[in-house]
C-alpha positions as CSV (number, residue, x, y, z in Angstrom):
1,X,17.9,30.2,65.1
2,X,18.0,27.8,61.9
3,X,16.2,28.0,59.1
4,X,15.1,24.6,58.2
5,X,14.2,24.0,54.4
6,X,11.1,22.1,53.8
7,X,10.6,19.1,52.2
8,X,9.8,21.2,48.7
9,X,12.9,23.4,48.9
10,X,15.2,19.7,49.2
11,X,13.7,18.9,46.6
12,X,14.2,21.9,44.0
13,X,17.9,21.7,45.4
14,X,18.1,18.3,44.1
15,X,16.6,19.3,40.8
16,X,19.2,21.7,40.1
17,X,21.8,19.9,41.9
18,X,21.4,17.4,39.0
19,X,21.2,20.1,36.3
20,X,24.4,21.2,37.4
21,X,26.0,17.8,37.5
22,X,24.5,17.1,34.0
23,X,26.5,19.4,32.2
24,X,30.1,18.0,32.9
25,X,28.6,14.8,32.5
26,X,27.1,15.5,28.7
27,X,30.6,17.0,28.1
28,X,32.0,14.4,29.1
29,X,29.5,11.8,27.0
30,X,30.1,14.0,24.0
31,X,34.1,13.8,24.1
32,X,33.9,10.0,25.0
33,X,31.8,9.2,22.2
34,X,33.9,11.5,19.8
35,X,37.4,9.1,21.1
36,X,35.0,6.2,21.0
37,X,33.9,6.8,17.1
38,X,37.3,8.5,15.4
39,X,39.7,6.8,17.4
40,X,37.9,3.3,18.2
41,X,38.7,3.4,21.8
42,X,35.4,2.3,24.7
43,X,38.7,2.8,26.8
44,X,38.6,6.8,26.2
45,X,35.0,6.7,26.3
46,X,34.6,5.6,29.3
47,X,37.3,7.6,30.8
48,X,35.6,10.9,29.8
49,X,32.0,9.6,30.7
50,X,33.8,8.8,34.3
51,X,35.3,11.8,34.4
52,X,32.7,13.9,33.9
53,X,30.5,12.6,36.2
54,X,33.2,12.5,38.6
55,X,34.2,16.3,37.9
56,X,29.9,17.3,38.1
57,X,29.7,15.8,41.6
58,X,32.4,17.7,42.8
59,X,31.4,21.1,40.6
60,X,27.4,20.4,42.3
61,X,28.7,19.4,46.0
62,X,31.1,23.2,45.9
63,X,28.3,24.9,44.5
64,X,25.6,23.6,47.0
65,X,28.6,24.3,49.7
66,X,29.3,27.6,48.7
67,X,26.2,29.5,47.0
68,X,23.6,27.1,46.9
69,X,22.4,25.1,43.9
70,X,18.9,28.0,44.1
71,X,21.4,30.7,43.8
72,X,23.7,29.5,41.5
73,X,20.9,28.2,38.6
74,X,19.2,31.7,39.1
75,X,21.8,33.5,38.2
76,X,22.5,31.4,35.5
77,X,18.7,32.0,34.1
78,X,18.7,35.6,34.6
79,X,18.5,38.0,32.0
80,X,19.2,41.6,33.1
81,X,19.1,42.8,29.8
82,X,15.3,41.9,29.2
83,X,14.6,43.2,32.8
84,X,16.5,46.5,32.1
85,X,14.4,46.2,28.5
86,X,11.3,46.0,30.5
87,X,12.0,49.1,33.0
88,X,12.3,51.1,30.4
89,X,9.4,50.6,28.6
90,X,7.4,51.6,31.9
């Protein structure tokens, strides 16, 4: 038997499916922008900007494939030294 996600877990899927696309893409803004302003070339800036957009698809779809985009942002967030921090002090 299948689990079947609801409508709310697609959605907090897509959330971070878009946080996880984001950050090759903001890389890629920031060094496109850096060619564009010191080296006076749109052609390098949108090269990078492409390409890291292109590279944060493929860096979401393998996560969602693999772990799951859930997964993957929790164990990003976590903080096992606060939550060690916190046992101990009960």
């Amino acid at each position: 038997m299948e689990n079947k996600k609801t409508i709310f877990e697609k959605l907090i899927d897509a959330i971070y499916w878009i946080e996880i696309v984001a950050s090759p893409t903001i890389i890629g803004l920031a060094i496109g922008y850096a060619c564009k302003y010191y080296l006076e070339s749109s052609f390098l800036f949108g090269f990078f900007t492409i390409s890291g957009i292109i590279l944060g698809i493929k860096f979401a779809n393998k996560i969602a494939k693999t772990k799951g985009t859930t997964e993957f942002i929790s164990r990003i967030s976590a903080s096992p030294d606060i939550d060690d921090a916190m046992k101990d002090k009960k």
